[in-house]
Each structure stands twice: as structure tokens, then as C-alpha cells.
TORKOL-4160 file (C-alpha; in steps of 0.2 Angstrom, whole numbers, padded with zeros to 4 digits, m for minus):
306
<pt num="1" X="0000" Y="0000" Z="0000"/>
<pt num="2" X="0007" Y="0016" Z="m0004"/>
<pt num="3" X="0010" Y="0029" Z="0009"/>
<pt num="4" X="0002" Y="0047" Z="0009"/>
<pt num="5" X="0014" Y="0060" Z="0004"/>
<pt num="6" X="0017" Y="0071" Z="0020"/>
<pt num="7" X="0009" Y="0088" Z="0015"/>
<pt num="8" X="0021" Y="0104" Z="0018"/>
<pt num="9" X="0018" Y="0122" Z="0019"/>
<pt num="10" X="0033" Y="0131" Z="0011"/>
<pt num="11" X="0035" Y="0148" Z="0019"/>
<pt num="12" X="0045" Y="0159" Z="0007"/>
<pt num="13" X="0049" Y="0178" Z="0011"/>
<pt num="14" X="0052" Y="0190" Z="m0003"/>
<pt num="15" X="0060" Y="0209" Z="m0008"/>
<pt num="16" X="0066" Y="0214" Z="m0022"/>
<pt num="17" X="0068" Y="0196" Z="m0028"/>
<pt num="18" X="0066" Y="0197" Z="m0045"/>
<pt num="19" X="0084" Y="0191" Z="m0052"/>
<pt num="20" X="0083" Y="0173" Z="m0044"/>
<pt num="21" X="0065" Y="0170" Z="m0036"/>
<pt num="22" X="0059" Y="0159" Z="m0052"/>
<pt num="23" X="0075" Y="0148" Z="m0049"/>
<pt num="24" X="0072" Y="0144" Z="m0033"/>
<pt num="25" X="0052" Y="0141" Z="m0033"/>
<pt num="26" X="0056" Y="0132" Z="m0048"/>
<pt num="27" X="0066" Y="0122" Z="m0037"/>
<pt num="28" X="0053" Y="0119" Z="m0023"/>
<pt num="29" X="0040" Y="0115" Z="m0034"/>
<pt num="30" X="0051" Y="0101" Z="m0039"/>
<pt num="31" X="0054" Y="0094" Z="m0024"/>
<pt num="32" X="0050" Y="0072" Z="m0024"/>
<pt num="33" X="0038" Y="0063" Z="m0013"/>
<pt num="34" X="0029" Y="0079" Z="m0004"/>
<pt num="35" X="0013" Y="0086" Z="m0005"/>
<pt num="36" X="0017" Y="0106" Z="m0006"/>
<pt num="37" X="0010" Y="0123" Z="m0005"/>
<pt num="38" X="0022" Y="0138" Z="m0007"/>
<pt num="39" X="0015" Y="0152" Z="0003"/>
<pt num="40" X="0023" Y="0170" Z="m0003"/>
<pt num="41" X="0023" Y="0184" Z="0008"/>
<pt num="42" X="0032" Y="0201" Z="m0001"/>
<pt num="43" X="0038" Y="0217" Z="0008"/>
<pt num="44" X="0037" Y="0230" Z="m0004"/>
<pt num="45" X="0049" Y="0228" Z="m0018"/>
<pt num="46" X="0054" Y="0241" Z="m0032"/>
<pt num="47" X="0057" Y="0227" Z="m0045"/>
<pt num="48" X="0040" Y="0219" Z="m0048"/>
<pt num="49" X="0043" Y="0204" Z="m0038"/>
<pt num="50" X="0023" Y="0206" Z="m0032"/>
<pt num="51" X="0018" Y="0208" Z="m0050"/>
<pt num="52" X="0028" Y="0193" Z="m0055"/>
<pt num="53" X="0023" Y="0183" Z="m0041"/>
<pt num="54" X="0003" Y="0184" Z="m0043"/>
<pt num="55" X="0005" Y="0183" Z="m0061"/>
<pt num="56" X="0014" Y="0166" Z="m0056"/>
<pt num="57" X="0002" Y="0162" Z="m0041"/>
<pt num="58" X="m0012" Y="0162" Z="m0054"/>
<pt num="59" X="m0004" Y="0149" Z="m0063"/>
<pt num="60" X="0002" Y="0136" Z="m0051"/>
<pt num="61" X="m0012" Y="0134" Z="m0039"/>
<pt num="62" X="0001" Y="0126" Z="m0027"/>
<pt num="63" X="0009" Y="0144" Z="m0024"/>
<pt num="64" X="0000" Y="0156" Z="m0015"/>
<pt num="65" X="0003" Y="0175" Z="m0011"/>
<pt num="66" X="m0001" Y="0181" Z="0005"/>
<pt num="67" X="m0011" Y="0198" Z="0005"/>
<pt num="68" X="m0001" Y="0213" Z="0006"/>
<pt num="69" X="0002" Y="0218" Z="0027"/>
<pt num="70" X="0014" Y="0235" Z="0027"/>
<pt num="71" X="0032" Y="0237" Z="0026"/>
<pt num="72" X="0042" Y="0224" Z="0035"/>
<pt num="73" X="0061" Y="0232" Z="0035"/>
<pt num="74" X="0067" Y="0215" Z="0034"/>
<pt num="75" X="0068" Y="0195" Z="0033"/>
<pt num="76" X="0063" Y="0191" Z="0049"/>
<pt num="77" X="0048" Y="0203" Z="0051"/>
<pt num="78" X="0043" Y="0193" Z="0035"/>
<pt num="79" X="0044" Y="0176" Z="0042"/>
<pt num="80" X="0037" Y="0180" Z="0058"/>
<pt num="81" X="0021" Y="0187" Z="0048"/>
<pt num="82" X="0021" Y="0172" Z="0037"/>
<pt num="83" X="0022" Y="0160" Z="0054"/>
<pt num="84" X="0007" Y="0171" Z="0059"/>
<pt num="85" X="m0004" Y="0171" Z="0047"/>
<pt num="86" X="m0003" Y="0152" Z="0037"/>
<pt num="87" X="m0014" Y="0141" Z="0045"/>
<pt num="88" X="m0007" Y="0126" Z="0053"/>
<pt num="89" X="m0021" Y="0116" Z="0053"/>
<pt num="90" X="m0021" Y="0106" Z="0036"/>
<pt num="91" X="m0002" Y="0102" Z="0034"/>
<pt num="92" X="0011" Y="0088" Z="0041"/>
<pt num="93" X="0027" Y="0100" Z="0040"/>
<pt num="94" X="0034" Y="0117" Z="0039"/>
<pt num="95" X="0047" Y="0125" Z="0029"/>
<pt num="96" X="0058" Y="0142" Z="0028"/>
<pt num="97" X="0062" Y="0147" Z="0012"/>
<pt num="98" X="0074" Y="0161" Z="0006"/>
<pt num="99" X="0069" Y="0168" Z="m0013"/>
<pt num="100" X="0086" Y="0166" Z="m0020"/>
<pt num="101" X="0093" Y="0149" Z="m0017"/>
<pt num="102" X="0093" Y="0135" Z="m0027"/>
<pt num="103" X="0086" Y="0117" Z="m0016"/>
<pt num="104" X="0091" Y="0097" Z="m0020"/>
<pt num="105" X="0076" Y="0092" Z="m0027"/>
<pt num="106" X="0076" Y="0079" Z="m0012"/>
<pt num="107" X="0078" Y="0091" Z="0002"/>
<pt num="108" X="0061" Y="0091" Z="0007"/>
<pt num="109" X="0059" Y="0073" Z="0006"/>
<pt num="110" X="0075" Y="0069" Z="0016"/>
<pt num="111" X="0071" Y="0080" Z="0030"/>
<pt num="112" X="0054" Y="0072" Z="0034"/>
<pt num="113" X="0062" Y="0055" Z="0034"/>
<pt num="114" X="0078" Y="0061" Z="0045"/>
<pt num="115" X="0061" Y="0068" Z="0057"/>
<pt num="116" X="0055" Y="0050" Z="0058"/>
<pt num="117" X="0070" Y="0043" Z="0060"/>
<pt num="118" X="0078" Y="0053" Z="0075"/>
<pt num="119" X="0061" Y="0057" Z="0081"/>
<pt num="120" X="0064" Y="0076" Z="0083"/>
<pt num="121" X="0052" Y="0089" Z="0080"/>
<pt num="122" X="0064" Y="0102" Z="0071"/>
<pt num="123" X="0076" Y="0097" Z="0056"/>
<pt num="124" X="0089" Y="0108" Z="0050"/>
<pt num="125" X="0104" Y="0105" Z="0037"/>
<pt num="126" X="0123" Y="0109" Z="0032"/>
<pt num="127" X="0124" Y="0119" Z="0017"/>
<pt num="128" X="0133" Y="0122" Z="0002"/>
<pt num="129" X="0137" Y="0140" Z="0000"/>
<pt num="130" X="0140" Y="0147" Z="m0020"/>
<pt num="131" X="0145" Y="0160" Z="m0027"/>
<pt num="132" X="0143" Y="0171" Z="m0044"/>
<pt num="133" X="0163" Y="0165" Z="m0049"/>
<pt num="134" X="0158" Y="0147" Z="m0045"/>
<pt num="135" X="0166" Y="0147" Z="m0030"/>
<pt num="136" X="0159" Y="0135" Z="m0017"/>
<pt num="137" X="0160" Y="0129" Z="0000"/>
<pt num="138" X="0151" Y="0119" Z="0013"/>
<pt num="139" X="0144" Y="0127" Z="0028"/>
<pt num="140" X="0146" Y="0113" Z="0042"/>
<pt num="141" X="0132" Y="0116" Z="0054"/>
<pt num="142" X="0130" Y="0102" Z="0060"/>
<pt num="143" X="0141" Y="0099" Z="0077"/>
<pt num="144" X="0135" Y="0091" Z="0094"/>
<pt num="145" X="0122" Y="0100" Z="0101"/>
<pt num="146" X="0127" Y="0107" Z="0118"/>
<pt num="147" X="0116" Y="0113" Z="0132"/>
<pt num="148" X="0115" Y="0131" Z="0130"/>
<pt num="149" X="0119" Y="0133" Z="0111"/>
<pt num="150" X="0102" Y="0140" Z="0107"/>
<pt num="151" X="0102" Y="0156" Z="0117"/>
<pt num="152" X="0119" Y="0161" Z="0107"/>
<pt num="153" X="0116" Y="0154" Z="0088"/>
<pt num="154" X="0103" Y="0148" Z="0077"/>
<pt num="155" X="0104" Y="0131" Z="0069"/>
<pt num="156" X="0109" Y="0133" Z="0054"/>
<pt num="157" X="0101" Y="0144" Z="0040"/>
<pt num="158" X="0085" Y="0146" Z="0042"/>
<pt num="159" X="0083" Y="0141" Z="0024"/>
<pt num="160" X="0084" Y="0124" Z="0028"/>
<pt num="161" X="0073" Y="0123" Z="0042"/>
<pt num="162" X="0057" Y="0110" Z="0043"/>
<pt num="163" X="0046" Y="0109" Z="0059"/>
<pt num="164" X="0033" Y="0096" Z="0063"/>
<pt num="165" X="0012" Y="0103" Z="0064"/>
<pt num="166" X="0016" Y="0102" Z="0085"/>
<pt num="167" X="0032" Y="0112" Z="0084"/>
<pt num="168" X="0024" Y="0124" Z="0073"/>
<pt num="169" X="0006" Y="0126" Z="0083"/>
<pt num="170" X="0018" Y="0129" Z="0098"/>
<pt num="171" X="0029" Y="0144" Z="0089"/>
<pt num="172" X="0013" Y="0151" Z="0081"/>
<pt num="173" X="0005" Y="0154" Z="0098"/>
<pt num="174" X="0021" Y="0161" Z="0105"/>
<pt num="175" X="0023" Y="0173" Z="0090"/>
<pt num="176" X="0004" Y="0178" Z="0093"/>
<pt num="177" X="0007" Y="0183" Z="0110"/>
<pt num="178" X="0024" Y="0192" Z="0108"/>
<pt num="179" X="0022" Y="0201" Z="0091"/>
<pt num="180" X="0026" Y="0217" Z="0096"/>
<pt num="181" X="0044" Y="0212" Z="0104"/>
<pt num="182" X="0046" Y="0200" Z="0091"/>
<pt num="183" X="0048" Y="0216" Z="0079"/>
<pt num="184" X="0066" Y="0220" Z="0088"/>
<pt num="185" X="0072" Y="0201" Z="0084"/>
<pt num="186" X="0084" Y="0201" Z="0070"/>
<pt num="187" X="0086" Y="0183" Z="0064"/>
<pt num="188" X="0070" Y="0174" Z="0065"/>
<pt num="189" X="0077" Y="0156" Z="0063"/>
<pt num="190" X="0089" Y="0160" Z="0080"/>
<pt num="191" X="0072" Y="0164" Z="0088"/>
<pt num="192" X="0065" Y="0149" Z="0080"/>
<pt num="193" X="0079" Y="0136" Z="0086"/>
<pt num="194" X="0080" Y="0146" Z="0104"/>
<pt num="195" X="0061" Y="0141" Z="0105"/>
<pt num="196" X="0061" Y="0126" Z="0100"/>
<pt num="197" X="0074" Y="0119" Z="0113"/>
<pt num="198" X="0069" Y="0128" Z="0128"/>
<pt num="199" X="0053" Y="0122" Z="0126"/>
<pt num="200" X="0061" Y="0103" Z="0125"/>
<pt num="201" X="0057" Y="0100" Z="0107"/>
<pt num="202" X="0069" Y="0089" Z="0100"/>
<pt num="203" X="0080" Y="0096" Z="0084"/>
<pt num="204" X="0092" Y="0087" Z="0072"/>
<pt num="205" X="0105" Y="0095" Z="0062"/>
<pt num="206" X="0108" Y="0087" Z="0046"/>
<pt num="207" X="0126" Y="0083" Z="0040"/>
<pt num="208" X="0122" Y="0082" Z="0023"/>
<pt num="209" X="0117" Y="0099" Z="0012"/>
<pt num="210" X="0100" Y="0101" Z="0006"/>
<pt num="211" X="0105" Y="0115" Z="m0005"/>
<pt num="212" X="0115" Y="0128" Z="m0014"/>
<pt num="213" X="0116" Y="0142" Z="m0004"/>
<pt num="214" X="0120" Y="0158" Z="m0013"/>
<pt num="215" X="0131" Y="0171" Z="m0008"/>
<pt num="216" X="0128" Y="0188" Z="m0016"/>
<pt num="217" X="0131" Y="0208" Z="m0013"/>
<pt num="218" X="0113" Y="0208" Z="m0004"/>
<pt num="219" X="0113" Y="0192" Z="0008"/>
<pt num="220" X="0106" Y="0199" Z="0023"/>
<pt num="221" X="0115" Y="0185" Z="0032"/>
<pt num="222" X="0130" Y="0174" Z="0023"/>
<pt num="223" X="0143" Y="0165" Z="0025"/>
<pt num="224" X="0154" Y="0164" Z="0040"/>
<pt num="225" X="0168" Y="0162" Z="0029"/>
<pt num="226" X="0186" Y="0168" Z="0031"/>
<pt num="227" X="0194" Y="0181" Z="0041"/>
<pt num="228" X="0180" Y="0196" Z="0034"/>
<pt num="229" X="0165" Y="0189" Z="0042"/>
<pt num="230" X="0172" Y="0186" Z="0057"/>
<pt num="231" X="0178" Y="0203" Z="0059"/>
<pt num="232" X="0161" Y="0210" Z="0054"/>
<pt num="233" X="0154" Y="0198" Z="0068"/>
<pt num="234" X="0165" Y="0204" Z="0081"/>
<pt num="235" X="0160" Y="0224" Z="0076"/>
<pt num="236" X="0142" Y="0217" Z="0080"/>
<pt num="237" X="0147" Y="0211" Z="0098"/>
<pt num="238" X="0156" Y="0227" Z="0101"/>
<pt num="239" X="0141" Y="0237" Z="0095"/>
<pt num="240" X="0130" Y="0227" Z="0106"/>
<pt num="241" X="0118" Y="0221" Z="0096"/>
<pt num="242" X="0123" Y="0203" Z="0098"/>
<pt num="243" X="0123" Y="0203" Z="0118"/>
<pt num="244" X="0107" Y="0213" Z="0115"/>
<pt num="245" X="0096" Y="0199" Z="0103"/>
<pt num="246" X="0102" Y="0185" Z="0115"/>
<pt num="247" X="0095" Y="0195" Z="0132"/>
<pt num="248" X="0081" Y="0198" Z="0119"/>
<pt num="249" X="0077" Y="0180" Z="0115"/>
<pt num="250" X="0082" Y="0171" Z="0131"/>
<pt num="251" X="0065" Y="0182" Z="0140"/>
<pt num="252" X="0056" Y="0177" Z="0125"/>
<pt num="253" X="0058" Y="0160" Z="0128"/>
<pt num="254" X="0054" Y="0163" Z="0145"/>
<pt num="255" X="0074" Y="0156" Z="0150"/>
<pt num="256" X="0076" Y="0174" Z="0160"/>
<pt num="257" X="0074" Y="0165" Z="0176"/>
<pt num="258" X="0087" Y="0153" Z="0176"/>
<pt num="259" X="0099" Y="0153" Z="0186"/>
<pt num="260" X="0113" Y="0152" Z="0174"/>
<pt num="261" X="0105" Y="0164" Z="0163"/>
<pt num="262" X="0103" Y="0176" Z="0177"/>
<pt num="263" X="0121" Y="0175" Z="0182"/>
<pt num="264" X="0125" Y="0184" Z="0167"/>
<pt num="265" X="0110" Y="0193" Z="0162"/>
<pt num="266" X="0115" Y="0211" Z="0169"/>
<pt num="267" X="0132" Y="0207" Z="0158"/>
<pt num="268" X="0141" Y="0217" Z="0172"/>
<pt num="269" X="0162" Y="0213" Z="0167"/>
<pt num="270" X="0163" Y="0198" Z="0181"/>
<pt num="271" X="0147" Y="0190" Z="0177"/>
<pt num="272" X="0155" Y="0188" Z="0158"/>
<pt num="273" X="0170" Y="0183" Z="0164"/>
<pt num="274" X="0161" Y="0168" Z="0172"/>
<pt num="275" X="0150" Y="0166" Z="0157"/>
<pt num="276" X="0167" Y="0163" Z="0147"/>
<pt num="277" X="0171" Y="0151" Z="0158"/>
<pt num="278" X="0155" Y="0141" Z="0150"/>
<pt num="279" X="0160" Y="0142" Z="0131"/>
<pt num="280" X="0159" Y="0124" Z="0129"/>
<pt num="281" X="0140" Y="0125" Z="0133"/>
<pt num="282" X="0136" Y="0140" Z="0123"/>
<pt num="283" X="0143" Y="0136" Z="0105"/>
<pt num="284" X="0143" Y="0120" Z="0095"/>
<pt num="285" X="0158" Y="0122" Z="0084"/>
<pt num="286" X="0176" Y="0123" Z="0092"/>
<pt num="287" X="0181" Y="0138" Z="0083"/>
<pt num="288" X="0168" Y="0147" Z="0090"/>
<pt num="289" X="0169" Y="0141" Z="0106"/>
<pt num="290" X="0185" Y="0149" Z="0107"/>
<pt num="291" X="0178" Y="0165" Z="0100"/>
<pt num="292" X="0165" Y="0166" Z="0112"/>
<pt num="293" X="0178" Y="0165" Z="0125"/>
<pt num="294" X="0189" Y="0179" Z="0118"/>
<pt num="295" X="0173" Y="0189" Z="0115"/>
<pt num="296" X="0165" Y="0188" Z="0133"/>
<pt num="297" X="0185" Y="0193" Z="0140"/>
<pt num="298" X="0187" Y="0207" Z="0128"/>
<pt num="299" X="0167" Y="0213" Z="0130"/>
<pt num="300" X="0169" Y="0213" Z="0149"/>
<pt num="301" X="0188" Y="0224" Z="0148"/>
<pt num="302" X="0183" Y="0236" Z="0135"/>
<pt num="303" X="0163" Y="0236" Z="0135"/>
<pt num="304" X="0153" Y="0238" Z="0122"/>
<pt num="305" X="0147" Y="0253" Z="0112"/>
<pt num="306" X="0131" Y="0262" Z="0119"/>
């Protein structure tokens, strides 16, 4: 007897798309063994990507634009309005999508069965970062979690996120309740992650990429690659916006309370000092267990920007 195909809400945020959105929904539309629906929300766009997109919509019943709902500033206002306002109730799975990668035509497929298989509720995958000089490069995502990793870092792009119905009703209800201070959290798929785990849902983290991940003048978040990135991230813990979306996300997830989360909250010089102490906890990858350590040492000497 043959089995149902699992049926999966795409969520795919779009601005200013028009150069490589046609590749990619391509791309999800050919995705084997699922039942799919692409649901398209749009922040305004000066290139026609809403024209394009309800001219296609009306074409493949399988994709669906959203109605317009203002000016979004961003990625992750866009997926926490798509999270909103798809309803839950008539699909298995659900799915981030960016508007200007390029999936394997199993991606979809795999992570469901990698869901079964490890019974977790969250799936997430390496990558395979590209770029226009076909240049590429895996992005390994995909070390041991650790106990405190989600307050700190997403888990991997959200790109290649799939969530179970339960996982999703659960994050839906939270992002009902806290929309307004959901507007001052910058990476939606960290906030998804952090949710996720605090609230004991298992995740897995996928070794093998599910996707070609493309790297261009307008990624709003890309590679960590090289020597660049990781000077750019450092300028955003100096700043403070780092240290700021983590105090953001752990009251959001209601982690505020803990102890060890308290013992650092205030991020008062001697209680980061401490916290550097617990890298191994907070990071998955070595590298950046190591960088979390130097960080927390040279945020507690020299502070951060105000």
C-alpha cells in the first residue's frame, strides 16, 4: 500500500527578488515525494517581484501570495508574519524558504524522513554555499548540540529549516502573544531554534546539504567564511547588538529566570567573565567556542558601544 505523501507548507519571504526567485520556486515545486504549498509573503519591492509573483500564483495553484500587510524592514519581520498568518491546521510540515537559493530536489523529502527517523520535531541542514565566480564551499552546521547553544546561535540557516504541525502550533501561539517584541528580533530562525529547545522540542542537524546556498552583494546574512566575516561579527558584539538579541530571545523564551541565565543577564564585566568560563556550553563548533571566550574577556575589559 502506498503511503500518503506528507503535505508541507513552504514559507518563502520575498523583496526585491526578481533576479533569482523563479530559480528557486522552480526548485521547490520540484521537490519528490511531498505534498506542497508555497505560501509567498512580499515586503514591498521596487522590481516587480509582487507583480511577477501573482501573475505566477495564478498559474500554479500550489503557490499562494499572501495579502499585502505593510512594510516589514526585513527578513525576519517577513517570516514571523508568514508563521502568523498560514494556518497550521491542514499540513504535516513546515518550511523556511529564502527567494534566492537553489534546493536538492530531495531536500524536502529527506528531512521528513531524517524527522521519523531521529524522532525530533525540528530538522535543520549543512549547506553548500556558491558564489557568482563558482566558487563553493560547505557550511558545516552540524556539530553536537550542547546545552546552552540555542540562546547564542541559530541552527543553521533558516533556509533549511522543517518543523513538525506540534512544533509549529507551539511557535505560532508564541509569536501571537509576543508580536510586538518579536519586531526588535533580528534573525528569526535563532528565535525559532531558541524556541524550539527551551521548550524541550527535539531538533536534528543534518550533515548532509540540502541546498546551494547563494552568496551575493545583498545576503542579509551569509557565510561565515574567512577572516571578513568574522571581523564584521565581532564589530556586531562590540556594538552590542549581539549581547542585545540574546537577552532579547532568552525572555522570550521565558529562559530569563534561570539561574545560569541570570548570572549573566546584567552582563556586568565579572558575570561575563564567568560566562566565558561556560563556552563549551554555549557554542557548538570549536572555533567558536574559542571566539565566544575571547569575546565575553574582551566585551567585559573594554565594553561595548552604547
Amino acid at each position: 500500500m502506498l503511503l500518503k505523501s506528507p503535505k508541507i507548507a513552504v514559507l518563502l519571504a520575498a523583496y526585491n527578488g526578481m533576479r533569482w526567485i523563479e530559480e528557486q520556486i522552480d526548485s521547490i515545486l520540484a521537490q519528490s515525494g511531498v505534498d506542497l504549498t508555497i505560501y509567498v509573503s512580499i515586503d514591498p519591492s521596487s522590481d516587480g517581484t509582487e507583480a511577477w509573483c501573482e501573475s505566477f500564483a495564478a498559474n500554479h495553484p500550489r503557490v499562494v501570495v499572501l495579502p499585502f500587510a505593510g512594510t516589514f524592514g526585513g527578513a525576519s519581520r517577513n517570516f514571523f508574519r508568514l508563521v502568523r498568518d498560514v494556518d497550521t491546521a491542514d499540513f504535516d510540515f513546515f518550511a523556511f524558504a529564502d527567494q534566492d537559493d537553489i534546493w536538492n530536489s530531495d531536500k524536502l523529502e529527506r528531512a521528513v524522513t531524517e524527522i521519523g527517523r531521529q524522532s525530533v520535531d525540528g530538522y535543520s541542514s549543512n549547506v553548500t554555499a556558491f558564489w557568482p565566480d563558482d566558487r563553493t564551499l560547505l557550511l558545516d552546521k552540524s556539530q553536537p548540540q550542547v546545552k546552552w547553544d540555542y540562546l547564542f546561535e541559530a541552527a543553521g540557516p533558516g533556509c533549511t529549516y522543517v518543523m513538525s504541525r506540534a512544533l509549529m502550533q507551539a511557535l505560532k501561539k508564541s509569536v501571537l502573544s509576543n508580536w510586538e517584541a518579536l519586531q526588535d528580533v533580528s534573525l528569526h530562525d535563532w528565535f525559532c531554534y531558541a524556541f524550539a529547545r527551551s521548550r524541550c522540542y527535539q531538533w536534528y542537524i543534518d550533515p548532509i546539504p540540502s541546498m546551494s546556498y547563494r552568496q551575493h552583494a545583498n545576503n542579509q546574512v551569509g557565510a561565515n567564511a574567512g577572516l571578513n566575516p568574522l571581523i564584521s561579527r565581532y564589530r556586531t558584539i562590540h556594538d552590542g547588538w549581539w549581547f542585545g538579541q540574546v537577552q532579547r530571545i532568552a525572555k522570550l523564551v521565558g529562559k530569563d529566570t534561570d539561574p545560569f541565565v541570570v548570572s549573566w543577564m546584567t552582563l556586568r564585566p565579572c558575570q561575563l567573565m564567568k560566562l566565558s568560563l561556560n563556552a563549551k556550553h554555549c557554542r557548538r563548533r570549536v572555533r567558536d567556542k574559542v571566539f565566544f571566550f575571547i569575546v565575553c574577556w574582551a566585551t567585559a575589559l573594554m565594553g561595548k558601544r552604547t
